[in-house]
N, C-alpha and C positions, 0 to 999 in steps of 0.2 A: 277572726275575732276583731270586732271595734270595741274601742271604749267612747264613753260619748260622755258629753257635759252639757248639761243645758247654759245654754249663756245668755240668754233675751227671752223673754214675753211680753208682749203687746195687745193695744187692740186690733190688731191688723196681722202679728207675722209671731210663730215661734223658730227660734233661732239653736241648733245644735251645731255641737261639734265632735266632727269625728275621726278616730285615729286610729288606723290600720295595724294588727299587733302590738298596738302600744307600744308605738317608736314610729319618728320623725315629727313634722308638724300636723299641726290638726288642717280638715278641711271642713265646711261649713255646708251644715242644711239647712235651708229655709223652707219653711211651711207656711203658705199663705192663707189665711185664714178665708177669706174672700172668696178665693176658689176651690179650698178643699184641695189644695196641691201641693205635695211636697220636691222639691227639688234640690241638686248639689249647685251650689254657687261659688263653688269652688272645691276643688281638688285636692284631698289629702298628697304628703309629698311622698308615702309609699303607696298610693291606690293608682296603681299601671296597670299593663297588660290586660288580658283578656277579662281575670277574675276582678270584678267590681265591687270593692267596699264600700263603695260612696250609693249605688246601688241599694243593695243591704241595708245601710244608713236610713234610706231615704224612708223603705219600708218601712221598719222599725218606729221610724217618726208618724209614719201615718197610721200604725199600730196605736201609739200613744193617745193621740188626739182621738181616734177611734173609742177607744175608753178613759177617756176624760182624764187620765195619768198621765203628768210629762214627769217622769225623776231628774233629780238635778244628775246623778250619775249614773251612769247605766253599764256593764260590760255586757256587749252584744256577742255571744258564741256560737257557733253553728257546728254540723259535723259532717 
């Protein structure tokens, strides 16, 4: 599970945050609008090992933009 918060939009980049179980610090997605890219610019401080939150994250974000929805909060869950 991530939770996410939107924290920026521009005319250039959307800016998320996201936090693995909902506990520790947030890490950061950027999504550049430019290239139709989204990426982790940083590392949530529980997103280790093999299973990738930030991953997950990224998709999710290019889900949004995909259908012109960005929510300011989002719980991301999978199973």
């Amino acid at each position: 599970m991530n939770v996410m918060k939107l924290k920026e939009v521009n005319e250039r980049n959307i800016v998320y945050f996201y936090q693995p179980e909902g506990e520790g610090d947030f890490g950061e997605i950027l999504y550049e609008i430019s290239l139709c890219e989204a990426r982790v610019v940083k590392r949530a401080e529980k997103d280790e090992g093999g299973f990738s939150y930030g991953e997950k994250a990224v998709r999710k974000v290019g889900e949004f933009v995909a259908k012109n929805n960005l929510p300011i909060n989002y719980t991301q869950a999978w199973y």
